[in-house]
C-alpha positions as CSV (number, residue, x, y, z in Angstrom):
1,X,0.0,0.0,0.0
2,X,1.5,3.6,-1.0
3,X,0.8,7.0,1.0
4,X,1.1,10.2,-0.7
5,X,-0.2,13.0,2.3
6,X,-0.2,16.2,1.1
7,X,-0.7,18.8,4.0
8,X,-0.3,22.9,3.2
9,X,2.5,22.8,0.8
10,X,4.3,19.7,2.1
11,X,3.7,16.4,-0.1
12,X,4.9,13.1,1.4
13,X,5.2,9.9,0.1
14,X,5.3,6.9,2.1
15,X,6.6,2.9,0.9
16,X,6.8,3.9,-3.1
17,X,5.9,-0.1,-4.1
18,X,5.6,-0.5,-7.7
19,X,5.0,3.2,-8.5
20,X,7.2,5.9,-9.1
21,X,6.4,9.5,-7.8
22,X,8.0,13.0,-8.6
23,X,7.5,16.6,-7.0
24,X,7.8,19.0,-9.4
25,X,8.2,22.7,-8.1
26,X,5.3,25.0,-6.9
27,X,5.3,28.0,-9.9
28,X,5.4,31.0,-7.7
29,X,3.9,32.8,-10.8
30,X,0.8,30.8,-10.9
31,X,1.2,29.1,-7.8
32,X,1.0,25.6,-8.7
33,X,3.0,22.3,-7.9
34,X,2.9,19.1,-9.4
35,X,2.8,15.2,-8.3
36,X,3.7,13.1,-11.2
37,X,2.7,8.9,-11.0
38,X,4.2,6.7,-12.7
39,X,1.9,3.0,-12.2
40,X,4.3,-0.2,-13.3
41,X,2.9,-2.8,-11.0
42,X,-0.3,-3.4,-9.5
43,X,-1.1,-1.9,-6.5
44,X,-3.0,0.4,-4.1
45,X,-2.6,3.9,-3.6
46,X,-4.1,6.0,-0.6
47,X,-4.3,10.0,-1.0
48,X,-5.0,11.9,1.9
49,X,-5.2,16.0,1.4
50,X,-5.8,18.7,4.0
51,X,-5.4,22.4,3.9
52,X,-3.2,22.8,0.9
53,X,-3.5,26.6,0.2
54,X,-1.8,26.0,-3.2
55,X,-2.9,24.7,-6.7
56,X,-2.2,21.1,-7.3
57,X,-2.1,19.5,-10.3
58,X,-1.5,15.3,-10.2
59,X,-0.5,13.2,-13.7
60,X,-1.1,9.3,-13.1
61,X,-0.1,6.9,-16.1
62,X,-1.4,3.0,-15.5
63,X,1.2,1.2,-17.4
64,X,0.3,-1.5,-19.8
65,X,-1.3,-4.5,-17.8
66,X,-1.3,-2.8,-14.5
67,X,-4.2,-2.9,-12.2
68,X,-4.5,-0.4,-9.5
69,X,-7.0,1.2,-6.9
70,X,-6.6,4.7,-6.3
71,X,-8.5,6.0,-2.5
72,X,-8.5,9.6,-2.2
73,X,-10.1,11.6,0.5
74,X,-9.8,15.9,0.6
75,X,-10.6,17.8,3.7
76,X,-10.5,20.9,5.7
77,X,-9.8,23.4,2.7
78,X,-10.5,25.0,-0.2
79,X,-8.9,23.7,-3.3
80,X,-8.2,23.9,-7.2
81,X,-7.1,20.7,-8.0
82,X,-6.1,19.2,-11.7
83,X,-6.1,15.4,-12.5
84,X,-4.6,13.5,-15.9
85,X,-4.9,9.7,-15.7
86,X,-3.2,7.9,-18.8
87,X,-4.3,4.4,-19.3
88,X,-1.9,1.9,-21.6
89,X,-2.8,-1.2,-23.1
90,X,-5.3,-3.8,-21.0
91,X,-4.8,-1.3,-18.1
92,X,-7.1,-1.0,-15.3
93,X,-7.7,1.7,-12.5
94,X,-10.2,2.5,-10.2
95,X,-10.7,5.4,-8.3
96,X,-12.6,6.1,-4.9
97,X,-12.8,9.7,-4.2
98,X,-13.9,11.0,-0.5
99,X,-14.4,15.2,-0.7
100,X,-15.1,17.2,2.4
101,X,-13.6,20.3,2.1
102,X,-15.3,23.5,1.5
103,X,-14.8,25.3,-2.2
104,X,-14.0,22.6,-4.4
105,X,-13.2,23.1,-8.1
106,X,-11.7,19.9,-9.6
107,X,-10.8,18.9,-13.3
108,X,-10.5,15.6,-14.6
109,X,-9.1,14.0,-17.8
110,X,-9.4,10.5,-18.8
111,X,-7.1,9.6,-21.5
112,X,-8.1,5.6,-22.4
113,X,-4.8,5.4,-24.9
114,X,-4.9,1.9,-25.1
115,X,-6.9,-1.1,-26.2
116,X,-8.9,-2.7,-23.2
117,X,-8.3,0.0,-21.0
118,X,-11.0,0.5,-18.4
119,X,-11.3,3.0,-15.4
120,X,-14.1,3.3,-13.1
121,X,-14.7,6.2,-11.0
122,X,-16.5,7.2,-7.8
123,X,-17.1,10.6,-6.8
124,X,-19.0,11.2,-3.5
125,X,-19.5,14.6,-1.8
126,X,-20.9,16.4,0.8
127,X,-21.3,20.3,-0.5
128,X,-21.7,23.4,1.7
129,X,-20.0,26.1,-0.7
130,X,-19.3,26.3,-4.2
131,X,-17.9,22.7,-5.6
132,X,-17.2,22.2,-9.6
133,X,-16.4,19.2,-11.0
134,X,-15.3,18.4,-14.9
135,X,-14.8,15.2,-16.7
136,X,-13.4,15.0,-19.8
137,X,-13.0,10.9,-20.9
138,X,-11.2,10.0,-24.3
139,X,-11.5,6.5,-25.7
140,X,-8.3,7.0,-27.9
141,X,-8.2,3.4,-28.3
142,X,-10.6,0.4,-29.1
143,X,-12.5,-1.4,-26.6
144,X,-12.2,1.2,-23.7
145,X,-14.6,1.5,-21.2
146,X,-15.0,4.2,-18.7
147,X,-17.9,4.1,-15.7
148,X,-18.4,7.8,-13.9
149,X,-20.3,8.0,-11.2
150,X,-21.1,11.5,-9.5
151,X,-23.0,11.4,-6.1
152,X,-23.1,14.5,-4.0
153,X,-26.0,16.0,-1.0
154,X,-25.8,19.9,-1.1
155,X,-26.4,21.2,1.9
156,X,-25.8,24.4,4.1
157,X,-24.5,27.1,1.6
158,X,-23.6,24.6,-1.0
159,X,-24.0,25.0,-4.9
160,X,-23.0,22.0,-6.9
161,X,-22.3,21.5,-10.8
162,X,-21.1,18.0,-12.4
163,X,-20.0,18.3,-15.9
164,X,-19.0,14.8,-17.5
165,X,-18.2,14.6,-21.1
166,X,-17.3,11.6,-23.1
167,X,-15.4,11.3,-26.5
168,X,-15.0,8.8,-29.3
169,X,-13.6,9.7,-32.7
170,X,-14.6,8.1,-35.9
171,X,-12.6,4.4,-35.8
172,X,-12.6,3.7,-32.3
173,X,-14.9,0.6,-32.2
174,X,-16.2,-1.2,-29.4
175,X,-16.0,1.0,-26.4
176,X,-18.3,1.1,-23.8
177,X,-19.3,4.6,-21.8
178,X,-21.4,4.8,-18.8
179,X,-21.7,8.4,-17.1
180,X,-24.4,8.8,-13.6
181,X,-25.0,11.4,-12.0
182,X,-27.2,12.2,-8.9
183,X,-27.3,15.0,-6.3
184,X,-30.0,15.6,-3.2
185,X,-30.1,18.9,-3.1
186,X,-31.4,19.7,0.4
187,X,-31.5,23.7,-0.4
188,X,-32.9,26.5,-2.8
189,X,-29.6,26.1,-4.0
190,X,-29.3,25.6,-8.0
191,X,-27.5,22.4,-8.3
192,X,-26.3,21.2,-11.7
193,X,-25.1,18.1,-13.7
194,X,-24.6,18.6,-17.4
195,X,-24.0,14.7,-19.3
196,X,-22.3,15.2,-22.6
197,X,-21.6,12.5,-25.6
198,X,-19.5,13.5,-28.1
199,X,-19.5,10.2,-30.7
200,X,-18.3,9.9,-33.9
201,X,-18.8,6.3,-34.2
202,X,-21.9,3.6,-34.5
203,X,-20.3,0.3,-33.0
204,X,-19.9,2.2,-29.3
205,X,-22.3,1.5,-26.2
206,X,-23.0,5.0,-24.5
207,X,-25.4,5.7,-21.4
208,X,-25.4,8.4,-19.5
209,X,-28.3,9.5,-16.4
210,X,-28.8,12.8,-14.3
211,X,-30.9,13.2,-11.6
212,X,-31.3,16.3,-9.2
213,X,-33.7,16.4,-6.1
214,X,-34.5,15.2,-3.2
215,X,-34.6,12.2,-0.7
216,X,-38.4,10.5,-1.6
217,X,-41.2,11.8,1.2
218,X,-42.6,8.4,1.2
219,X,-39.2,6.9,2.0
220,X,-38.6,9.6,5.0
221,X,-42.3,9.5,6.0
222,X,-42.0,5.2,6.2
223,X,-38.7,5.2,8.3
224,X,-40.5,8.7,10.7
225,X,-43.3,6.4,11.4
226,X,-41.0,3.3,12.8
227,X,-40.0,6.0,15.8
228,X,-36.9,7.5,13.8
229,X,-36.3,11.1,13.5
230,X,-36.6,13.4,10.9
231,X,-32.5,13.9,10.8
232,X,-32.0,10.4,11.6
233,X,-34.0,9.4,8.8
234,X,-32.0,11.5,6.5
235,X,-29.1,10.2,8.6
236,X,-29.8,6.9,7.2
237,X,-31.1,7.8,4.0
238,X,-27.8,10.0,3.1
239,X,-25.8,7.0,4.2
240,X,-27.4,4.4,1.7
241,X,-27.1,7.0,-1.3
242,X,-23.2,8.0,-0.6
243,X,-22.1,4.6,0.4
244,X,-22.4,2.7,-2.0
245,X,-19.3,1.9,-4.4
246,X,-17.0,3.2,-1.7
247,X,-14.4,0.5,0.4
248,X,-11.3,2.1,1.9
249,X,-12.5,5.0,2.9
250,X,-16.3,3.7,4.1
251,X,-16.0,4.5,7.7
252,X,-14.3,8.0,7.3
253,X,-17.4,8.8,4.8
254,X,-19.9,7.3,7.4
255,X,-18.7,9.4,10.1
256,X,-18.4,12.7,7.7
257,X,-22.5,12.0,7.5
258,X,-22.9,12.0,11.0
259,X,-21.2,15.2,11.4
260,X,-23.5,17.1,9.4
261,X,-26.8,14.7,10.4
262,X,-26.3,13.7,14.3
């Protein structure tokens, strides 16, 4: 299992099996550093981030063959963060990402360069301020598949916008694209997920789903009349929604619900 904490400005790295990590350094112009990956083996990666006050922007390439989880989790702070994941040849990664901070603005590029590359992804967050998140997923190569999934529960102050948009050029047969996105927006807030195919080719499999509201009344009015609590109910119903699809992390995410529903 590797560890990459990065705290303020300082970035450690801890064991450094089968990858291969470098630090670039932080632009004092534009104020931005740099964590470079390099994936050659399969393995597990855990990212932990806390009140970085500077722009970061992380490069991951999966190597050809390689097979690798990916468990991040970002709290206390506000943050501008860029992600580039490269995928080689019959590559696999998949990526569990835990967000708690406060303004969140996050951009995300999938590049699927080679044949039977596959990455699944798994955003959950809770939202009390402004939080943008964008997607852009290439299949540059046959037989990719990518699966997005977007959960979030806006609460508090929160506005939240997923934008997910998924390309395949002319030529680039067999790929499979799946993009979901759901938020419970539990304000006046406007909340926002915009799905985008961009397909240039018939033999592809493409789905995408959007859905913005709120928890069901019948499903808080049946678990209010077995003696729970409004809050609990929501408690409960918050936990089954954000859960789901979510291993390493699971108990840090339960116990972020039951700060904010307790």
């Amino acid at each position: 299992m590797n560890k990459i904490t990065v705290y303020g400005e300082d970035i450690k790295i801890e064991n450094k099996e089968d990858i291969e990590v470098s630090i670039g350094e932080a632009s004092k112009f534009l104020n931005v550093q740099s964590v470079k990956v390099k994936i050659f083996e399969d393995t597990d990666i855990v990212i932990d981030v806390s009140k970085v006050d500077i722009k970061l922007d992380f490069y991951i390439n999966v190597l050809k063959g390689v097979k690798a989880n990916i468990y991040e989790y970002k709290h206390d702070g506000d943050y501008k963060f860029q992600y580039k994941y490269y995928l080689e040849e019959n590559s696999y990664l998949n990526v569990e990402k835990v967000n708690d901070g406060q303004s969140i603005k996050e951009m995300m590029v999938v590049n699927l360069n080679g044949g039977q590359a596959k990455i699944d992804f798994n955003l959950k967050t809770i939202s009390k301020k402004d939080e943008k998140y964008n997607f852009l997923v290439y299949h540059n190569a046959r037989n990719t598949v990518s699966n997005i999934v977007n959960n979030g529960v806006n609460i508090l102050d929160g506005v939240l916008e997923f934008n997910v948009s998924g390309f395949v050029s002319n030529g680039i047969t067999g790929c499979d694209i799946n993009q979901s996105g759901r938020i419970i927006n539990m304000t006046e807030n406007i909340c926002t997920i915009k799905p985008n195919l961009f397909i240039d080719e018939e033999d592809v499999v493409a789905n995408h789903s959007a859905l913005i509201g709120t928890f069901s009344s019948d499903e808080v009015f049946y678990l209010m009349s077995r003696g729970i609590s409004k809050k609990d109910s929501e408690n409960l119903l918050t936990k089954g929604f954000l859960l789901n699809g979510i291993t390493y992390y699971k108990k840090t995410l339960e116990e972020m619900i039951n700060k904010y529903w307790r």
